[in-house]
N, C-alpha and C positions, 0 to 999 in steps of 0.2 A: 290684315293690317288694322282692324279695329273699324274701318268707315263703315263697316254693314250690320246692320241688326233684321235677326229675324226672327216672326213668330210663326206659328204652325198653333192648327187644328188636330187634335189627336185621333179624328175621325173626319168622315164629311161631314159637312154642315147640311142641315134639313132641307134646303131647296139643292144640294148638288149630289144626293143618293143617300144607300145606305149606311148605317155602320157596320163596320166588320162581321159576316156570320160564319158556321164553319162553310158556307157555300160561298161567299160575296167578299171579296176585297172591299177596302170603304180609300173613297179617293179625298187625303185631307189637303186642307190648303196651303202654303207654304207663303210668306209675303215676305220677302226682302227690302229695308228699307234703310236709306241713307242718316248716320248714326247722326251728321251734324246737324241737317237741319228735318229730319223728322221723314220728309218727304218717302212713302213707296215708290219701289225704284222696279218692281215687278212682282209677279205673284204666280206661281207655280202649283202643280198638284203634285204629291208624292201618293203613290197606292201602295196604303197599306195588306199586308197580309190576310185572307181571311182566316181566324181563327183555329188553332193548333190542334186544341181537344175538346174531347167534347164533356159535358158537364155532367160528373158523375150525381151532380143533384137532382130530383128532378123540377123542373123549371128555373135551372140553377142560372148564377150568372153566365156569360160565355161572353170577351169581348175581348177584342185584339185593336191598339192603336202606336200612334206614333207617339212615342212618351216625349223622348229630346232629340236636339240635332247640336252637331260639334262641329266647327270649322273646320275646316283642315284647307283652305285656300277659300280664295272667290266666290267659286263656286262649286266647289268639291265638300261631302259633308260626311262625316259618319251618324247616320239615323241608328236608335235606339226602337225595336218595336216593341210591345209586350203584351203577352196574351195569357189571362185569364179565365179560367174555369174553375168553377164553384169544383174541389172535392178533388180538383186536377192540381200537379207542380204547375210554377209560371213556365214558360216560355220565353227567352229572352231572346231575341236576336243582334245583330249587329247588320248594318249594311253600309255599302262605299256608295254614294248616291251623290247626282249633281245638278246642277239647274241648265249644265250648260246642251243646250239640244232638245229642253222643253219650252215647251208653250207659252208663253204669257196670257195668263187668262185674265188678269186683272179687269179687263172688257166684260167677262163673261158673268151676268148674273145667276146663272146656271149652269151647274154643268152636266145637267142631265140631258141627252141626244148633241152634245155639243160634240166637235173634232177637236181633238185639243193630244198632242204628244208629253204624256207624262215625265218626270224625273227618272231616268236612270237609274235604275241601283242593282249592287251586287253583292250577296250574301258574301261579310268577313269571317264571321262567329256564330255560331249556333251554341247560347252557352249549356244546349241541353246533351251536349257533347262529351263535356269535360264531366269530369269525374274525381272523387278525392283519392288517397292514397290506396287505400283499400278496393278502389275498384267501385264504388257504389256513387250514385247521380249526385253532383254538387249539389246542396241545396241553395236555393235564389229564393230572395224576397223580391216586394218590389220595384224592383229596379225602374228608376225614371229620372236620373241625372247620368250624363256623361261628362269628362272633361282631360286635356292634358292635365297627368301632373309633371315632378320634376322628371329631370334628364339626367339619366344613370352614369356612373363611371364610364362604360363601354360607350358613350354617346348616344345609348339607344334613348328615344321618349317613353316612357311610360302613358299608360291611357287608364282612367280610373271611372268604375260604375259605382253609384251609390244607391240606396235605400235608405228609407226612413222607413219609422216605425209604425206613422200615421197615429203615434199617442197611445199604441196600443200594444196590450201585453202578446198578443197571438204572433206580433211582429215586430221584427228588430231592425236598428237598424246596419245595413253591411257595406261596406267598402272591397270591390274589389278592385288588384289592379294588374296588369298587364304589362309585360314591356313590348314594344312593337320595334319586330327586325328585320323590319321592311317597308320601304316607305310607302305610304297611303299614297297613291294615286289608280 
């Protein structure tokens, strides 16, 4: 309905653990906050994935986080994860994730030895799945925007990923989009 805005940590923050490794999931923060007058109205952890592959460099990059989240109700979201390796394709994921049945840690200045029940989620897309015509791996940039677009003749919605180029020639930037024929919950 538009009253809620939220931000998210693309990782944990330095006093609530690690960042993603290929061993360690990284728990980021999620804060929900009331659009009109500013106020947080909760704060949540989503765990993200630990890291997909491993870096064919050596001491290469290797890092996996929560890029965006998409409403889709209240408190129902589609998360965006994405994991990087120096020399490795990306990793994109998609997941159906909710605030409803997590914790409010808002309280919690830490979340290390803390008891705290995470965000729900559940794998929708794996986009390392898909493939082009000929049979061979989609190529993905980096993906880090999600959003509805419009709504098709068939009344299906459409869901669209984006990429930017970051200013740079090595990368472009891409639009994909999806139609979804079936509804998110």
């Amino acid at each position: 309905s538009g009253g809620r805005v939220l931000a998210a940590t693309e990782n944990a923050l330095a006093q609530d653990g690690p960042v993603a490794t290929r061993r360690e999931s990284s728990d980021c923060r999620v804060v929900v906050f009331d659009h009109a007058s500013g106020r947080a109205l909760g704060q949540y952890v989503y765990r993200a994935d630990p890291v997909v592959a491993p870096s064919l460099a050596p001491n290469g990059l290797e890092t996996n986080g929560l890029a965006d989240l998409l409403a889709v109700d209240e408190d129902l979201f589609v998360a965006v994860e994405r994991s990087f390796s120096a020399g490795s394709r990306l990793s994109i994921r998609l997941y159906l994730t909710q605030t409803a049945g997590a914790t409010d840690v808002s309280a919690l200045d830490t979340l290390r030895k803390a008891e705290y029940v995470p965000m729900h989620k559940r794998l929708l897309l794996d986009l390392s799945d898909l493939t082009n015509d000929d049979g061979s791996p989609l190529w993905l940039d980096n993906i880090e925007a999600v959003s509805f677009g419009p709504v098709l003749p068939s009344g299906n919605r459409t869901l669209i990923l984006v990429a930017d180029n970051n200013f740079r020639d090595s990368q472009q930037t891409q639009f994909l989009a999806f139609e979804i024929v079936e509804p998110l919950h």
